[in-house]
C-alpha positions in Angstrom: -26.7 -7.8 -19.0 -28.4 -6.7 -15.4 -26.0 -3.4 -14.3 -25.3 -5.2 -11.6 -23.7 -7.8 -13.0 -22.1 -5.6 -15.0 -20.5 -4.0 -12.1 -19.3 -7.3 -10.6 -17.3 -8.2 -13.9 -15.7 -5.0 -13.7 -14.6 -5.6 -9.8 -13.5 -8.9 -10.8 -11.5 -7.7 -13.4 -9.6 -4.6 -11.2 -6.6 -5.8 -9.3 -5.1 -2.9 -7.4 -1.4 -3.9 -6.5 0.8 -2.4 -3.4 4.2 -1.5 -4.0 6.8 -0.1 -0.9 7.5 3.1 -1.3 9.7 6.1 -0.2 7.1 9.0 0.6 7.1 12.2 0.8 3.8 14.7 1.6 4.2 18.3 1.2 1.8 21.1 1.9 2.1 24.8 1.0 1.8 27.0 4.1 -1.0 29.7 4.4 -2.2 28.5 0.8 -6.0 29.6 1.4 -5.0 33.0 3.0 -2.1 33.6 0.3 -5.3 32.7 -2.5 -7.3 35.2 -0.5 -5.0 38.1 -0.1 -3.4 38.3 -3.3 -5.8 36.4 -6.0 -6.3 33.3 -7.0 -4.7 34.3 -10.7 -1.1 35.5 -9.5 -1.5 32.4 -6.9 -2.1 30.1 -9.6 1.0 31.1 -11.5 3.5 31.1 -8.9 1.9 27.5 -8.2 2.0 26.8 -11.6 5.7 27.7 -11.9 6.7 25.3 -8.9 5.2 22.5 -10.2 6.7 22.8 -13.9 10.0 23.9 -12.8 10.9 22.1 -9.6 8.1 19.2 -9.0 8.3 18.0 -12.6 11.8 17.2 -12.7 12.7 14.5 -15.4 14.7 11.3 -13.7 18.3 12.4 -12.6 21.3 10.3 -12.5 22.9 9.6 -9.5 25.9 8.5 -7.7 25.5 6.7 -4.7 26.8 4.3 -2.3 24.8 1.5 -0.1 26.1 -1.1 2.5 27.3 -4.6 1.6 26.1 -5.2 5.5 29.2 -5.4 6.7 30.2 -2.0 7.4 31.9 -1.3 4.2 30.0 0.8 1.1 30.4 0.6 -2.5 29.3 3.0 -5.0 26.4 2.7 -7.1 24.8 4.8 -10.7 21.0 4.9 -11.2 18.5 6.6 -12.4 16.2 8.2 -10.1 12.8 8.8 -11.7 10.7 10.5 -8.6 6.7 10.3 -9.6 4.7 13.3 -8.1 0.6 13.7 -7.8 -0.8 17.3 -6.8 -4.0 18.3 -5.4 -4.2 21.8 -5.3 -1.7 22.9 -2.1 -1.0 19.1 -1.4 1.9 17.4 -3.5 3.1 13.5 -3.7 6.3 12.4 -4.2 7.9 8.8 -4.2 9.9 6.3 -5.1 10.0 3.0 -4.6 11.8 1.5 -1.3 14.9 0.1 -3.0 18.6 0.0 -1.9 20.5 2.8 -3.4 17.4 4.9 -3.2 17.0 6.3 0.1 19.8 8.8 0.2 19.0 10.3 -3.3 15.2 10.7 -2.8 15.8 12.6 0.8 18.4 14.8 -1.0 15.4 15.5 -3.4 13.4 16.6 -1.0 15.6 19.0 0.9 16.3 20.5 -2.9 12.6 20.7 -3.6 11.9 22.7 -0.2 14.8 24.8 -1.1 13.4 25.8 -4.6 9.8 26.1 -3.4 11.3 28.6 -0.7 13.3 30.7 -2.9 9.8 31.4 -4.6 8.4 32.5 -1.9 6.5 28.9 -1.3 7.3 27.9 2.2 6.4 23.9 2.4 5.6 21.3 5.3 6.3 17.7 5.2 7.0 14.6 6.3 8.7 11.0 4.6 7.1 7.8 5.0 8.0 4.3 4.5 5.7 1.1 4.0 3.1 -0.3 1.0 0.4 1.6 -0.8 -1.6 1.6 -4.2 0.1 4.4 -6.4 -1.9 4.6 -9.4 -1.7 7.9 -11.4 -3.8 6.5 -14.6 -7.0 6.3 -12.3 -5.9 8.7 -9.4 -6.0 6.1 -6.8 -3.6 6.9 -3.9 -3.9 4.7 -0.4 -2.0 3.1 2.1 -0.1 3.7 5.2 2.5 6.2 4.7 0.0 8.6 3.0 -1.8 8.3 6.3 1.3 8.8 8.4 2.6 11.3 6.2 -0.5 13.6 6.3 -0.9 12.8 10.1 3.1 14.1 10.7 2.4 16.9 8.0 -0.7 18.5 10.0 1.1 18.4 13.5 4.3 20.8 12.5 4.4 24.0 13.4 6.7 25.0 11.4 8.5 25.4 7.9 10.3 21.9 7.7 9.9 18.2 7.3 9.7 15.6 9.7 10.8 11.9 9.6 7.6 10.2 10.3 7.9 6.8 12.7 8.1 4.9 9.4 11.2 6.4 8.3 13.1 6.4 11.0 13.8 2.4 10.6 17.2 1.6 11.1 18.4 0.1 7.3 16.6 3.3 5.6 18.4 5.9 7.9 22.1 4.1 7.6 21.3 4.7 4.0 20.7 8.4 4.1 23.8 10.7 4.5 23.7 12.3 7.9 24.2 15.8 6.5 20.7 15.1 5.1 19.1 14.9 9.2 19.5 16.4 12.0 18.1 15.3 15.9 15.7 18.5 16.6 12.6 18.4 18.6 10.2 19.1 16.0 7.6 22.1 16.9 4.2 20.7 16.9 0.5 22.0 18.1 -0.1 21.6 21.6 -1.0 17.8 22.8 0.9 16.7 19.7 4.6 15.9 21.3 4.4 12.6 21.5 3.6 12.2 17.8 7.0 13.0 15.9 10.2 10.9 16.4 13.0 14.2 16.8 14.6 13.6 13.6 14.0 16.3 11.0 15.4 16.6 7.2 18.2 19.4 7.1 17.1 21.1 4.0 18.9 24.2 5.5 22.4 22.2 4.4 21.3 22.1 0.9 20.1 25.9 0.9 23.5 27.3 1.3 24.9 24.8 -0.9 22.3 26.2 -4.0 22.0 30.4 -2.8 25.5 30.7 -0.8 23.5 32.3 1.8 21.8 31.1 5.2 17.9 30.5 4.6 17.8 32.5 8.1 17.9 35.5 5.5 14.7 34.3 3.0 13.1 33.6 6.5 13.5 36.9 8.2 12.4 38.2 4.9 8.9 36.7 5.0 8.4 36.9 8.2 9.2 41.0 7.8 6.0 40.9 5.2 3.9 38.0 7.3 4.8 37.3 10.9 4.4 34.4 12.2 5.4 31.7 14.7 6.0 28.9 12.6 8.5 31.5 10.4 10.4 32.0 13.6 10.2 28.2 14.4 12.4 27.6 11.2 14.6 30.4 12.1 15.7 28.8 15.3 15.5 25.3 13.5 18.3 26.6 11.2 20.2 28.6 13.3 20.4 25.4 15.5 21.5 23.4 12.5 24.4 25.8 11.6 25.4 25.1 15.3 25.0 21.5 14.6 26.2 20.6 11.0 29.0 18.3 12.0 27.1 16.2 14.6 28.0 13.1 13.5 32.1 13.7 13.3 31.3 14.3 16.8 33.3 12.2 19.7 31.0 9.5 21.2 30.6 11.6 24.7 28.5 13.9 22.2 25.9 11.3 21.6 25.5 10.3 25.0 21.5 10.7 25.5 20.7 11.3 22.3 18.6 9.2 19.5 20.6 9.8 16.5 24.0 7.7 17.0 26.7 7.9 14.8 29.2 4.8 15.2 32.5 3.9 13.8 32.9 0.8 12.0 35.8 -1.2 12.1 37.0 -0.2 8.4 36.2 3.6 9.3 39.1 5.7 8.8 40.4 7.7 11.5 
């Protein structure tokens, strides 16, 4: 058989299917400069360690709660099973865009920020929503949130992750518990503003909950041995989030002008 025909059978034969998704793109800050100051070897172990211990986590159960669309909630039990892909200082993670998931997959990510942190790893992200081709056996990764995801990831200037426009779509976000987000014009490189929707994941939340400590203290610590401006960036994102944590027990006077509304409903109680 010609190769050509060959070929052809083979295209016929492949059928590359989109699923929705929950995604989240990380990137590990000053990766190349961190590779070139202290070695690719002791690099490569700590990297190592990160993705074996944190990124490689085996499905969790969890308890959750989703909407019945009328303003009530009732409680839910599933297993969340979180694939990951990893390209040298890039990392994949997602689920699929289900009800029930959306709260449990953005409370993974604030933990696996946390964890990369407390190793000295300082990450940048962003969560997407929408359709893609997530295929592991053959390494094929495309569609839309990866595209939006990178495109948020790049723009930060900071240590932090950013709902991209995706995410920010009503039935995902009344999902998600609000300790999990905070309202926070994002930092981003000059030209950029108009990019990022000012909703940002409150990993700092999480932090405290895990080391019993304010991340302001591993911050001021790295940026003592490497100063720089995205460091103090995420010191003023979480001292402003300390200030913040209760925004939506708020009265509604509080959320006049602001994007992020919290909004009582009729079976709320008092």
């Amino acid at each position: 058989m010609p190769a050509n025909t060959q070929q052809t059978a083979e295209d016929q034969t492949y059928a590359p299917k989109k699923i929705p998704i929950i995604f989240g793109f990380f990137d590990v800050l000053a990766f190349s400069k961190r590779v070139d100051t202290e070695g690719p070897e002791r690099i490569a172990t700590i990297y190592h360690q990160l993705i074996e211990t944190t990124v490689k986590k085996e499905a969790s159960r969890c308890l959750g709660t989703v909407s019945d669309g009328t303003g009530a909630r009732y409680p839910i039990l599933f297993s969340l099973d979180v694939q990951t892909a990893y390209f040298s200082d890039t990392i994949f993670m997602w689920v699929p865009l289900e009800r029930g998931f959306a709260d449990a997959f953005v409370s993974h990510c604030a933990t696996f920020v946390c964890e990369a942190l407390a190793m000295g790893i300082p990450l940048r992200g962003a969560i997407a929503l929408g359709e893609a081709v997530m295929e592991r056996d053959t390494g094929t990764y495309i569609g839309m949130p990866i595209v939006e995801g990178a495109l948020c990831e790049n723009i930060q200037e900071w240590l932090g992750v950013a709902f991209a426009p995706s995410a920010t779509w009503p039935p995902f976000m009344a999902e998600v518990n609000p300790n999990l987000f905070m309202e926070y014009d994002i930092p981003v490189k000059p030209g950029e503003e108009t990019k990022l929707p000012p909703v940002a994941l409150d990993w700092t939340s999480r932090w405290e909950e895990l080391f019993r400590t304010p991340a302001t203290t591993k911050l001021i610590e790295l940026d003592a041995s490497s100063p720089h401006q995205k460091l103090k960036n995420s010191i003023a994102y979480v001292e402003y989030c300390i200030q913040h944590r209760d925004w939506h027990k708020q009265p509604p006077e509080y959320f006049e002008g602001k994007r992020l509304k919290m909004m009582k409903q009729p079976n709320d109680t008092p």
